[in-house]
Kinemage of the C-alpha trace (Angstrom):
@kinemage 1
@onewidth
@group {chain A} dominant
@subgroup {mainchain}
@vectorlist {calphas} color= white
{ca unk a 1} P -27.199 -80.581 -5.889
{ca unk a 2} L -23.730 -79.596 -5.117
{ca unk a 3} L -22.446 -76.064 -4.132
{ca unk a 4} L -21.173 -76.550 -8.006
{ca unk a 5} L -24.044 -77.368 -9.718
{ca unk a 6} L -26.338 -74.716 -7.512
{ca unk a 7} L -23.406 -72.196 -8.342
{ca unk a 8} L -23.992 -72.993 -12.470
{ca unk a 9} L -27.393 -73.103 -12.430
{ca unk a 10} L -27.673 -69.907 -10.737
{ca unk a 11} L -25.505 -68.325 -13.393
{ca unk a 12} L -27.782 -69.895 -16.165
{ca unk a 13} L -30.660 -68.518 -14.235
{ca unk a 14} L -28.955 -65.078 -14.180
{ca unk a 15} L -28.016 -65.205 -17.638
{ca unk a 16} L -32.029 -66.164 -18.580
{ca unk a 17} L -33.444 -63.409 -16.787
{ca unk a 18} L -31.113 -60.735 -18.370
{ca unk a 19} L -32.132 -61.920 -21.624
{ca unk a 20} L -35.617 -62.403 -21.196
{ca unk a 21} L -35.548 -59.110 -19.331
{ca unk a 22} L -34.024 -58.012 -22.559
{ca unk a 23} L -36.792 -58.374 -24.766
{ca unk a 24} L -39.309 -55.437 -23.629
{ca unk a 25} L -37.193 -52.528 -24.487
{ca unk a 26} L -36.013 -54.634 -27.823
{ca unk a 27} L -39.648 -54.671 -28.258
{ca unk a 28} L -39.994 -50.718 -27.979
{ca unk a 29} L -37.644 -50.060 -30.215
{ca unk a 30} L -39.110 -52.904 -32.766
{ca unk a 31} L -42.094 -50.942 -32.707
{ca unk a 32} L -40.226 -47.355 -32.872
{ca unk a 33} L -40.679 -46.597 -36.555
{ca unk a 34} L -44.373 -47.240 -36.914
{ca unk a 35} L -44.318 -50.922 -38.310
{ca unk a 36} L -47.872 -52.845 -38.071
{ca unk a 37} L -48.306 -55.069 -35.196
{ca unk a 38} L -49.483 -58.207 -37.653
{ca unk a 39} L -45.919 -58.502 -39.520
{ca unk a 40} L -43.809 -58.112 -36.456
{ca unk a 41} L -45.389 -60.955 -34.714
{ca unk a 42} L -45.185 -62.385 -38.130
{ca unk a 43} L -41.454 -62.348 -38.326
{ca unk a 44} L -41.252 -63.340 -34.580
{ca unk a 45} L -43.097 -66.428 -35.165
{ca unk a 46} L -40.930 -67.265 -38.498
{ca unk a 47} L -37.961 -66.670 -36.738
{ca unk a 48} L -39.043 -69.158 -33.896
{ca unk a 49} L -40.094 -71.691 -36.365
{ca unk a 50} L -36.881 -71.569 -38.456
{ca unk a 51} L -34.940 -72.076 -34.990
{ca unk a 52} L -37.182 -74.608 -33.344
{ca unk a 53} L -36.820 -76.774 -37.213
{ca unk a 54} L -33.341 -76.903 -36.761
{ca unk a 55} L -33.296 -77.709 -33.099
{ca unk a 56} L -35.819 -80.574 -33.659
{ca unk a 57} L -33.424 -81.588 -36.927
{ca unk a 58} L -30.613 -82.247 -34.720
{ca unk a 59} L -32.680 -84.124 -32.162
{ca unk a 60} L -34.226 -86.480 -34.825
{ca unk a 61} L -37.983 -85.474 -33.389
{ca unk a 62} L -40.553 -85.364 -35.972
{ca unk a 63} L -43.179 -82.686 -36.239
{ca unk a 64} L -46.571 -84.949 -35.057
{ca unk a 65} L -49.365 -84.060 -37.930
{ca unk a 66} L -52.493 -86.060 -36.383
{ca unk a 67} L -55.419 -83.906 -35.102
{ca unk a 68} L -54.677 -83.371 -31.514
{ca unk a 69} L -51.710 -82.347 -32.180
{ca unk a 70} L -52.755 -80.145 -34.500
{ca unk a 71} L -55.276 -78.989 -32.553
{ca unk a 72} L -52.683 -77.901 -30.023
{ca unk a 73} L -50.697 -76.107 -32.222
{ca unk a 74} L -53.695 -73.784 -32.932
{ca unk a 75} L -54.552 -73.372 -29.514
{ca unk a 76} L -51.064 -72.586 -28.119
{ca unk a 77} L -50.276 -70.530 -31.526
{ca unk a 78} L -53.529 -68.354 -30.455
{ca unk a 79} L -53.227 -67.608 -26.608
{ca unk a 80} L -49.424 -68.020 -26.492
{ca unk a 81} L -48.114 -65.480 -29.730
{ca unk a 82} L -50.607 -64.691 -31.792
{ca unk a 83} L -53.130 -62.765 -29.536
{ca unk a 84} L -50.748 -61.740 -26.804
{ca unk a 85} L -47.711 -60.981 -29.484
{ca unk a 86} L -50.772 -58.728 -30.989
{ca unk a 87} L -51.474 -57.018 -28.125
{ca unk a 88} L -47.657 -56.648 -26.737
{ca unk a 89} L -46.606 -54.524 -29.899
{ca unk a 90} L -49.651 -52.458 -29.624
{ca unk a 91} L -49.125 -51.309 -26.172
{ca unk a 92} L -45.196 -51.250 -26.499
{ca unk a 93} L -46.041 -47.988 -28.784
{ca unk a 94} L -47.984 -46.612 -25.880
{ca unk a 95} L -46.239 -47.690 -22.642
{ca unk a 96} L -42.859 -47.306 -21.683
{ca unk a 97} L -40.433 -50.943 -21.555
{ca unk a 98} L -40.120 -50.646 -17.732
{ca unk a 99} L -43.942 -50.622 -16.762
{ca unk a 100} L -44.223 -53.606 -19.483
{ca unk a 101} L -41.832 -55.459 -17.383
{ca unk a 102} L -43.610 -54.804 -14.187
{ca unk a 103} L -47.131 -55.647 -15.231
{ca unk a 104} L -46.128 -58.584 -17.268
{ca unk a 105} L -44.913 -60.243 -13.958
{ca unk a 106} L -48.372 -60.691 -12.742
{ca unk a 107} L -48.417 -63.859 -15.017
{ca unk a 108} L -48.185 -66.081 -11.550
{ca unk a 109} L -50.715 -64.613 -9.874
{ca unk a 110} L -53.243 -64.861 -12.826
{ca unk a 111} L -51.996 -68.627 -12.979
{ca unk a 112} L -53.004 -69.256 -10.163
{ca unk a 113} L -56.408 -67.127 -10.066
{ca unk a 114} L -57.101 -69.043 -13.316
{ca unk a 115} L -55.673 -72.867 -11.900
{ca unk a 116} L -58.088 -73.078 -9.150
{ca unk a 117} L -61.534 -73.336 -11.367
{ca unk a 118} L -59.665 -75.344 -14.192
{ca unk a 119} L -58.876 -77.825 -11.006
{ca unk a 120} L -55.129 -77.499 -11.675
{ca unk a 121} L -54.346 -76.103 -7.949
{ca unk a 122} L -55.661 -76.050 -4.569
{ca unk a 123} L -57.369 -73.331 -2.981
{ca unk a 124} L -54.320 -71.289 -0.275
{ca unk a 125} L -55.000 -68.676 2.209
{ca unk a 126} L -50.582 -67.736 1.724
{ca unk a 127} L -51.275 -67.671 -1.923
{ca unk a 128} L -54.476 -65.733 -1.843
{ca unk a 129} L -52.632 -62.859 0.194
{ca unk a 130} L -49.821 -63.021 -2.590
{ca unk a 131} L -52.363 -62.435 -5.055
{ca unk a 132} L -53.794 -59.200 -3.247
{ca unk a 133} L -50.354 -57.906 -2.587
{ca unk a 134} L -49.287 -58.500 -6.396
{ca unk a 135} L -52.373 -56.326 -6.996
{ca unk a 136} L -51.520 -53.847 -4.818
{ca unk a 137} L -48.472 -53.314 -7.141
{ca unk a 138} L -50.314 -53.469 -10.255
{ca unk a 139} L -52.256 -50.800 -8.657
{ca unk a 140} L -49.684 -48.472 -7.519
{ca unk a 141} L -49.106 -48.438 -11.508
{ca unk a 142} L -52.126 -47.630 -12.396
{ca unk a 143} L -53.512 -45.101 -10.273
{ca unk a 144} L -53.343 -41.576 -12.052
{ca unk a 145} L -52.668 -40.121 -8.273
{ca unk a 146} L -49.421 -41.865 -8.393
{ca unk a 147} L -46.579 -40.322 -9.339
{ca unk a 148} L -43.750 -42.671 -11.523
{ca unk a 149} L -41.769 -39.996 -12.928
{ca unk a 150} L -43.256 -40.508 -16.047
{ca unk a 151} L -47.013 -40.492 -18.012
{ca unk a 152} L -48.500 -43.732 -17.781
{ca unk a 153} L -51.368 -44.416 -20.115
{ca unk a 154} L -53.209 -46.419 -17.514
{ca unk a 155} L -56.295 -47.517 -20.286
{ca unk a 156} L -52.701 -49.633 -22.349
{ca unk a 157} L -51.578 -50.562 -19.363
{ca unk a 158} L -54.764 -52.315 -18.325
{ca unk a 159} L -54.825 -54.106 -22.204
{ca unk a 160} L -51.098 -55.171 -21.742
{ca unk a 161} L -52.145 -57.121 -18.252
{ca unk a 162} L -54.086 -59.063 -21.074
{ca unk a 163} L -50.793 -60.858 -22.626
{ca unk a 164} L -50.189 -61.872 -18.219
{ca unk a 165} L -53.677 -63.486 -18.832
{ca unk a 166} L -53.460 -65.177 -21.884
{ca unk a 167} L -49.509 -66.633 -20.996
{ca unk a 168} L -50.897 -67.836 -17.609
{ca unk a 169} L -53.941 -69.845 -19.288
{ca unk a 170} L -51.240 -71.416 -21.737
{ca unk a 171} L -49.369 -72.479 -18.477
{ca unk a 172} L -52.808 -73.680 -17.050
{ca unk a 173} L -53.790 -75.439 -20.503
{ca unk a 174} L -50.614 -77.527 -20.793
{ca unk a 175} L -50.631 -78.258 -17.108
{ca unk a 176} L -54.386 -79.410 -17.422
{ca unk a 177} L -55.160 -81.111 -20.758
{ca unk a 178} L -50.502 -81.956 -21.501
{ca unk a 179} L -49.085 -81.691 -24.944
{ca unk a 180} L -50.237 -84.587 -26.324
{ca unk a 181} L -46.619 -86.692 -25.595
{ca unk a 182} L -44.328 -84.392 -27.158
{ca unk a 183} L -41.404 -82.499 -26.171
{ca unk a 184} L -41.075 -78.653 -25.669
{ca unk a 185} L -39.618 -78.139 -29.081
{ca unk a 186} L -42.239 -80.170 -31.262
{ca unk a 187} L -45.046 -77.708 -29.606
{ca unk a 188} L -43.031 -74.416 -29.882
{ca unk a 189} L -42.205 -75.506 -33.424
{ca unk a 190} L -46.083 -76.596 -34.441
{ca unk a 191} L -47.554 -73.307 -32.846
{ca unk a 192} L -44.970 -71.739 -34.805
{ca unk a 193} L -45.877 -73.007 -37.696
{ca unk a 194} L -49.543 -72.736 -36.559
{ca unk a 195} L -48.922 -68.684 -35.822
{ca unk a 196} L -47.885 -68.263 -39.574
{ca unk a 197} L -50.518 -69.442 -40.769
{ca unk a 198} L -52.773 -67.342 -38.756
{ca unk a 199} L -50.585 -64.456 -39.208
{ca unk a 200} L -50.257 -64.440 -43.159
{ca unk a 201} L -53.746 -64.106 -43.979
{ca unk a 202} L -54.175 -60.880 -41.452
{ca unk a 203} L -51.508 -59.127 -42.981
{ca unk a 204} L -52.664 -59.674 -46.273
{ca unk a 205} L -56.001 -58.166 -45.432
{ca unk a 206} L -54.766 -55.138 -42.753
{ca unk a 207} L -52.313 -54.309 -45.516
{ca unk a 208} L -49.296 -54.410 -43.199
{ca unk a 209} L -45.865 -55.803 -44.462
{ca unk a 210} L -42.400 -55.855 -43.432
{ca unk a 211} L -39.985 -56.288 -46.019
{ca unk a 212} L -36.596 -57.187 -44.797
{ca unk a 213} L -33.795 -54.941 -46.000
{ca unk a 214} L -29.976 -55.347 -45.823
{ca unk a 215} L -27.988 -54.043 -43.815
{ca unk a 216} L -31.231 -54.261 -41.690
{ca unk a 217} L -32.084 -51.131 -39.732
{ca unk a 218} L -32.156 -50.890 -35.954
{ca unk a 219} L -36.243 -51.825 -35.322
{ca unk a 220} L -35.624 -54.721 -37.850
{ca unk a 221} L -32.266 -55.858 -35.684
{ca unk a 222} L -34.315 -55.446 -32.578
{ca unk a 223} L -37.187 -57.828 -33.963
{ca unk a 224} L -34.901 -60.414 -34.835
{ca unk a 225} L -32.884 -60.016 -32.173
{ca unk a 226} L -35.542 -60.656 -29.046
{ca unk a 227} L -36.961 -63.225 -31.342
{ca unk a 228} L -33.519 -65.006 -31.490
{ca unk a 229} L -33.458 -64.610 -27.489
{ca unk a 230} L -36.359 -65.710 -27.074
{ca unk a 231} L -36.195 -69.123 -28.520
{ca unk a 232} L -32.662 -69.412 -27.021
{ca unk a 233} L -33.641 -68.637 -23.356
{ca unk a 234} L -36.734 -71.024 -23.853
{ca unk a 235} L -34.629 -74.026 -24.891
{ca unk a 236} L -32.174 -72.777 -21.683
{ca unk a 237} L -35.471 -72.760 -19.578
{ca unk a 238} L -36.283 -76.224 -20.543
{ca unk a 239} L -32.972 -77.446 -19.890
{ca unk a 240} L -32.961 -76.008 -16.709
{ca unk a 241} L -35.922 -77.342 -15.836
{ca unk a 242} L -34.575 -80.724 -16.291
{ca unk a 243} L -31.804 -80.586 -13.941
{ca unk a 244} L -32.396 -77.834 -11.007
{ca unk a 245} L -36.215 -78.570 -10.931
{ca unk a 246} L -39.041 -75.993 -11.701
{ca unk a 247} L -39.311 -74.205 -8.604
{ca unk a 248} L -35.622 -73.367 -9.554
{ca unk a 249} L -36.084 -72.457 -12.724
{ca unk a 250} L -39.237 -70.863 -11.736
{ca unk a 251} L -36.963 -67.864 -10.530
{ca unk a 252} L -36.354 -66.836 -13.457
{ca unk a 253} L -39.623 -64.295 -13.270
{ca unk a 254} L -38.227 -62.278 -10.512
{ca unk a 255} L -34.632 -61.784 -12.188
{ca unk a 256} L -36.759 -60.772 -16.049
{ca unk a 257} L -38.535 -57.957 -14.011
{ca unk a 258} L -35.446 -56.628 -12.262
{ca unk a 259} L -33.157 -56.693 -15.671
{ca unk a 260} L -36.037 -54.975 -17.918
{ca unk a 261} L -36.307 -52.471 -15.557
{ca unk a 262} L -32.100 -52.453 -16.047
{ca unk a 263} L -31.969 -52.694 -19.626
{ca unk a 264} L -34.818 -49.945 -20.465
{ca unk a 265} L -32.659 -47.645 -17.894
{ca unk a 266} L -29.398 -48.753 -20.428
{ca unk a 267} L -30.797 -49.055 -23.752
{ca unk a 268} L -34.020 -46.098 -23.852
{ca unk a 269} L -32.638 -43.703 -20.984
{ca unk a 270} L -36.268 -44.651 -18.750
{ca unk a 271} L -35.971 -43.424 -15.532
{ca unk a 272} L -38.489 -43.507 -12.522
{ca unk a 273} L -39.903 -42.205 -9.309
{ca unk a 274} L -38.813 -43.815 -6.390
{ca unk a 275} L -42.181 -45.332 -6.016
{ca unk a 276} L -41.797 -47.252 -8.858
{ca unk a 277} L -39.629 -49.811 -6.054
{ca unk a 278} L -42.658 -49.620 -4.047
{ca unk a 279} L -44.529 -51.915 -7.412
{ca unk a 280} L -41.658 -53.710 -7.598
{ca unk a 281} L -41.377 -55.058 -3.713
{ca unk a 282} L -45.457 -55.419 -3.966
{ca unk a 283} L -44.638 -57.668 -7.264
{ca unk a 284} L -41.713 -59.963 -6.052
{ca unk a 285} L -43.253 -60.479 -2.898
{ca unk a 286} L -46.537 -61.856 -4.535
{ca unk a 287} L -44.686 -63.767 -6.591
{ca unk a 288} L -42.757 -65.539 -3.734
{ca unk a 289} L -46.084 -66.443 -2.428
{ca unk a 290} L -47.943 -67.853 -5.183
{ca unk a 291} L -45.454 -69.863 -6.249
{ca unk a 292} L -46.947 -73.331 -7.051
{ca unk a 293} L -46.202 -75.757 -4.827
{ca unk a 294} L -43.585 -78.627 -6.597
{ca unk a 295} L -45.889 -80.861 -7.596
{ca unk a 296} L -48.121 -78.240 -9.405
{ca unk a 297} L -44.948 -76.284 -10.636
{ca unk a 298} L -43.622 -79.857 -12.312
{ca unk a 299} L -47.128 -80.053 -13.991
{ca unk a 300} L -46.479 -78.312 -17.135
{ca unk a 301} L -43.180 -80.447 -17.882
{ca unk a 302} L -44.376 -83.876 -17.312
{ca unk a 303} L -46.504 -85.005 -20.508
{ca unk a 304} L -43.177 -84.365 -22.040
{ca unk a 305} L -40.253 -86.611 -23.223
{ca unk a 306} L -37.701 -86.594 -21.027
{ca unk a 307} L -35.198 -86.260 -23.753
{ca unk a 308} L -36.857 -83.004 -23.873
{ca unk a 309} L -34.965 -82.331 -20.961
């Protein structure tokens, strides 16, 4: 790459992280006024599936129908919104935006905890030791001796880790078993699709609805809004991917955690013990070292189309 190209990519990679880093305290505020957990994911899901339809109009890309990849839709639907989307607006009642973006940047280190029985990764001695230091971050976080400068409910914060576990086994699943030959948007648009149909049944029966209203409110603008950013900075991702590489792209994780922290500070007034940095250093330095190595980070994006990219 040219001095350039690494100088534009870096910008897309800044401008990625400060949206994705975006989303948590969107999130908070989504769940502000007391709506149910089932209809925000709901809308989330519709959102991404109205986005992804008219991405995959323009590119002329079909929506596959056949039972494998159905049966990928349902998985990826399950352990990549539904479940984790569950659990994220649950906790985001309990836990403040900043801690969400700490804890969920333990997603590498439970990749790679999870890779080496699937067989997707090799056993490391550096990436083992990145793995106990991420820890030791997760822990500073959650022991009640600590002080953060604020009241962490450490039995939520323990839950949230579960959305880090399920994202890094739909990282592990698509590196292990593919996506069946299609492209990034088919399977974010078919798990979608899949996640609505899950979704609209457990409303019905929990009794929870969100009913649009216009001009819409500030939780409803929130939902839509780190829905809309999310699909966008995914398609970015991808495209990044493509041309920089996925180590590159890769970076992305340590620039979300630093702008969540930065956007709950701007948008909900959180503010922190110094300690907090302590988590922080613990969490970027695991990261560094369980980074896959190339081959194993590329693993995810090869089963698809390289018009994908």
């Amino acid at each position: 790459m040219t001095r350039g190209q690494i100088a534009l990519y870096a910008l897309w990679l800044t401008l990625m992280g400060a949206g994705w880093g975006a989303t948590q305290p969107m999130t908070k505020i989504a769940v502000s006024t007391g709506y149910g957990y089932f209809p925000l994911v709901f809308w989330q899901v519709v959102i991404g599936a109205a986005m992804m339809a008219v991405a995959c109009g323009l590119r002329r890309t079909p929506l596959p129908l056949n039972f494998r990849a159905l049966r990928l839709y349902l998985i990826l639907a399950l352990v990549g919104t539904v479940l984790p989307g569950t659990i994220t607006y649950q906790a985001a009642v309990h836990l403040p935006a900043g801690i969400m973006s700490l804890l969920l940047s333990t997603v590498p280190m439970f990749a790679f905890a999870i890779a080496l029985p699937l067989g997707n990764d090799t056993f490391s001695k550096r990436r083992l030791v990145g793995l106990m230091i991420g820890l030791v971050g997760v822990l500073i976080i959650l022991a009640p001796s600590v002080d953060l400068g604020r009241d962490i409910p450490v039995l939520w914060a323990v839950i949230y880790l579960g959305t880090a576990v399920f994202y890094a086994f739909e990282g592990n699943y698509v590196a292990r078993w593919g996506t069946e030959g299609l492209d990034p948007f088919q399977v974010m648009l078919g798990a979608s699709l899949a996640g609505i149909v899950l979704l609209a049944p457990a409303m019905v029966i929990s009794g929870q609805y969100i009913t649009p209203v216009w001009p819409l409110p500030l939780p409803q603008l929130a939902l839509v809004g780190s829905s809309m950013i999310h699909v966008l900075v995914y398609a970015t991702y991808v495209w990044l991917v493509g041309r920089a590489g996925a180590i590159f792209a890769v970076q992305v994780s340590y620039l979300v955690t630093g702008f969540g922290l930065i956007w709950a500070r701007i948008m909900l007034g959180e503010a922190y013990a110094p300690t907090i940095w302590l988590a922080l250093a613990a969490m970027f330095i695991g990261m560094y070292l369980v980074q896959p190595r190339p081959k194993a980070a590329l693993a995810p994006v090869a089963p698809m189309r390289k018009s994908a990219l």
